[in-house]
C-alpha positions in Angstrom: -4.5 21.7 23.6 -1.2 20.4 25.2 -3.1 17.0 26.1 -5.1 16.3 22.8 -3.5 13.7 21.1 -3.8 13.2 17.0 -4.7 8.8 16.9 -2.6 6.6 14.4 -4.6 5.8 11.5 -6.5 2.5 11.7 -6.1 -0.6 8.8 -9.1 0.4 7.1 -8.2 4.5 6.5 -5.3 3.0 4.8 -5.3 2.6 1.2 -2.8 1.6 -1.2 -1.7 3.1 -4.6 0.5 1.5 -7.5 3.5 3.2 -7.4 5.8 1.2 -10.1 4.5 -1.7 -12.8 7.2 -4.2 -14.5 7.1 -7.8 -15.7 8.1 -9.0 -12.3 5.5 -7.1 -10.2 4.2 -4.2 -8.7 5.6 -1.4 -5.6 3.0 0.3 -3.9 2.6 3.3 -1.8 0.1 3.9 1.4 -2.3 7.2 1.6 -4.9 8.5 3.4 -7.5 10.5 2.0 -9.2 13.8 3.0 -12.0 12.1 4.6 -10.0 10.1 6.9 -8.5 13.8 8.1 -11.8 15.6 8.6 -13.1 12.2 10.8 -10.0 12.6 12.9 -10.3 16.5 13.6 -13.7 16.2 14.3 -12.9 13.6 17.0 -9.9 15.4 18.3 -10.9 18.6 18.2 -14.5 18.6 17.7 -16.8 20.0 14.7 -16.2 23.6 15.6 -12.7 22.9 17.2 -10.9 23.7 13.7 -11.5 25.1 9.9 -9.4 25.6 6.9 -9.2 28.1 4.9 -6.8 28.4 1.1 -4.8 31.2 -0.5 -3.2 31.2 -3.9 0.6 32.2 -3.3 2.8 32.8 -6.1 0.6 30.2 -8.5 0.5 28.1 -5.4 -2.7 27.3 -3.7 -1.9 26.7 0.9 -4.3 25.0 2.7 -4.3 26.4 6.1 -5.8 23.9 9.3 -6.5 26.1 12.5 -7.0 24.1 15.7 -9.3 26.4 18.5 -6.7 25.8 21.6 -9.3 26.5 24.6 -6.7 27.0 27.4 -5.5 30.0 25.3 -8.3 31.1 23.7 -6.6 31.4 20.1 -6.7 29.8 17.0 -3.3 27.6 16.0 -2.6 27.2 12.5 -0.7 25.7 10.3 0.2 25.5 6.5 0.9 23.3 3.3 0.6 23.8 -0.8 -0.9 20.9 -3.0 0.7 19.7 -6.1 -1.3 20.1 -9.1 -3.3 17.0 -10.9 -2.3 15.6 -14.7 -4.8 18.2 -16.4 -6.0 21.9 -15.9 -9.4 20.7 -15.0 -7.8 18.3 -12.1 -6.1 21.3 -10.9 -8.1 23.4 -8.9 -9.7 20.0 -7.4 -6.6 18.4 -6.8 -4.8 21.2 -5.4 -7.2 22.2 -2.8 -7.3 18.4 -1.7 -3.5 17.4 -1.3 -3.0 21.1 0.2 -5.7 20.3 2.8 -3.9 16.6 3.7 -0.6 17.6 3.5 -1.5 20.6 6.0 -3.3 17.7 8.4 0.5 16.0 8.0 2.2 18.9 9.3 -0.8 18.4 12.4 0.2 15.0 12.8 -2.2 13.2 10.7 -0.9 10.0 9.2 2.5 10.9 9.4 3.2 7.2 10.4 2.6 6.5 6.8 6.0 8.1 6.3 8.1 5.0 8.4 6.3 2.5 6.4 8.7 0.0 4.3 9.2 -0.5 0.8 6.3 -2.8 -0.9 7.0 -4.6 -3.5 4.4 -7.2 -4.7 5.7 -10.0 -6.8 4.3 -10.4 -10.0 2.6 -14.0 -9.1 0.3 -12.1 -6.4 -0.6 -8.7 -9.1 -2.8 -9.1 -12.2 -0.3 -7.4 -14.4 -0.5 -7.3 -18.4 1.3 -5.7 -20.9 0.1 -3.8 -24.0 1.9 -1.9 -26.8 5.1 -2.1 -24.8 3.9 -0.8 -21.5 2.6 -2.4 -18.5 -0.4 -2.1 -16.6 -1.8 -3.6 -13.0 -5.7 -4.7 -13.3 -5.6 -5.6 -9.5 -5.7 -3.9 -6.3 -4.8 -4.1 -2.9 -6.3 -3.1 0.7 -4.4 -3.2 4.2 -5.7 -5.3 6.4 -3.7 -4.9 9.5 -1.3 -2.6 10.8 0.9 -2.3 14.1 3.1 0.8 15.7 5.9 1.0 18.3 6.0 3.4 21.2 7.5 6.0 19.1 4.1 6.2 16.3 6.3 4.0 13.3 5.2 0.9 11.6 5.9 -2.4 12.8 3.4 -4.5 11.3 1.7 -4.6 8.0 -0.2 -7.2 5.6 -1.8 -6.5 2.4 -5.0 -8.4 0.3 -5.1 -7.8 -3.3 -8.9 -7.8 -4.9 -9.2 -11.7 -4.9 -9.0 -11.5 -0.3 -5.7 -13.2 -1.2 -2.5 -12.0 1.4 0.3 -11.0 -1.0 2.5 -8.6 1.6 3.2 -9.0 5.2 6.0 -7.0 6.6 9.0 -8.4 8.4 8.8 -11.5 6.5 10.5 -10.8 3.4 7.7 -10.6 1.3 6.9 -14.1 2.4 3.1 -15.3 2.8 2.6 -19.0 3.4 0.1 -20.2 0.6 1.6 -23.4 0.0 0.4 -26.4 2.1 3.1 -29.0 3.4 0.9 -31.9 1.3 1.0 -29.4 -1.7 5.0 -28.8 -1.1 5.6 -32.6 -1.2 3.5 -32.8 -4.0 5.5 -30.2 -5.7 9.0 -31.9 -4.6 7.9 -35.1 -5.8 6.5 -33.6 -9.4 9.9 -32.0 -9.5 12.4 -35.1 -8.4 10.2 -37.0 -11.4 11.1 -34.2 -14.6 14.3 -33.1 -12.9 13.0 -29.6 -13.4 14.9 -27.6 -10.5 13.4 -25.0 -7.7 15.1 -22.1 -9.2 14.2 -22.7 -12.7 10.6 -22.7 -11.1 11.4 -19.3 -9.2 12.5 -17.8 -12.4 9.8 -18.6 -15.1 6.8 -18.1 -12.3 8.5 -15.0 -10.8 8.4 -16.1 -6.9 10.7 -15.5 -3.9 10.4 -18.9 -2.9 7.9 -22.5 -3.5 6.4 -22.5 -0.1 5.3 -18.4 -0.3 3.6 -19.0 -4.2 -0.5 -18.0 -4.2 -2.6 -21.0 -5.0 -3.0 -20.1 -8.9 0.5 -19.8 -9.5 0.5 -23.2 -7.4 -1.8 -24.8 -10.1 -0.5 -23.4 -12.7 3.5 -25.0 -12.1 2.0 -28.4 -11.3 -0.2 -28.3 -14.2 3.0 -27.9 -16.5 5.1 -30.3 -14.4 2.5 -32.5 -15.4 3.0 -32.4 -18.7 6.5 -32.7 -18.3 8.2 -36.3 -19.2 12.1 -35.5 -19.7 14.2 -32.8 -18.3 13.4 -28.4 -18.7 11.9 -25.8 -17.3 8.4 -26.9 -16.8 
């Protein structure tokens, strides 16, 4: 078993889940899901290289993953408990899955998603409304590509949200380029006119910066700058 190695997850076995909702945008969290674990102990170990097996300790349901190690002719296991879902019927379910992929982490499985950075996804780039008080996210988001170092952590990462738009890419600061140089003079020019200023801009629209804003939030500032014949916020 000494030479099998457990493969970093690929882009598409990643999937992202809204961890946080304000006015100003959204953070998110990367997963895997129990299907991504079974496809990479079948390839690693083969269909009848490892089984799992659950026990109810103390209230607690434990997954235990065994791994079939040929050179000594035993069975290698190892152990996790799930946390329990929102409801008593999502219990049982819920249990027996995150015991199962948090037993695969202790085997190695995803644990890359552990060195991955915070995400934070402006609110410009999230489809976020508020009702009675509260706020909720209507979009969501897929990775698209992901790099590692030498030592199996994340280098590299960009996100899409549900409109194929790129809203994160790591080691940028948040920044994706959606604004064109003709659209940024454009803007400069509509903004030297009403005297409106970049950060008053920022603030209202909720962007890092003019050049990184998606195309509708684009539209939607030159629209108003438009409209805009003396001095203010647009």
């Amino acid at each position: 078993m000494a030479n099998k190695t457990i493969r970093l997850l690929r882009a598409d076995e990643i999937e992202c889940r809204v961890s946080s909702i304000s006015k100003n945008g959204v953070s998110l969290l990367l997963y895997k899901d129990a299907r991504v674990d079974q496809r990479i102990l079948d390839e690693t170990f083969g269909i009848f290289g490892w089984k799992r097996s659950h026990q109810c300790i103390d209230g607690n349901l434990y997954c235990t993953v065994e791994v079939f190690d040929k050179e000594t002719g035993i069975w290698v296991s190892k152990q996790d408990a799930g946390s329990t879902g929102k409801s008593e019927k999502e219990k049982e379910k819920s249990q027996a899955s995150d015991s199962f992929k948090r037993a695969c982490f202790n085997w190695g499985i995803g644990r890359e998603l552990y060195t991955a950075p915070f995400i934070w996804i402006p609110a410009g780039r999230a489809e976020i409304q508020e009702r009675g008080g509260k706020f909720y996210c209507n979009d969501s988001f897929s990775v698209t590509t992901v790099s590692y170092n030498k030592e199996r952590e994340i280098t590299g990462l960009s996100i899409i949200n549900s409109k194929y738009k790129v809203v994160y890419v790591m080691g940028a600061d948040n920044s994706v380029q959606n604004v064109s140089s003709t659209q940024m003079a454009s803007l400069k020019k509509e903004l030297a006119r009403t005297g409106v200023t970049a950060d008053e801009v920022k603030e209202r629209y909720h962007v890092t910066s003019l050049e990184n804003m998606p195309d509708d939030i684009y539209k939607r500032v030159m629209s108003a700058l438009s409209r805009t014949r003396t001095e203010g916020v647009a």
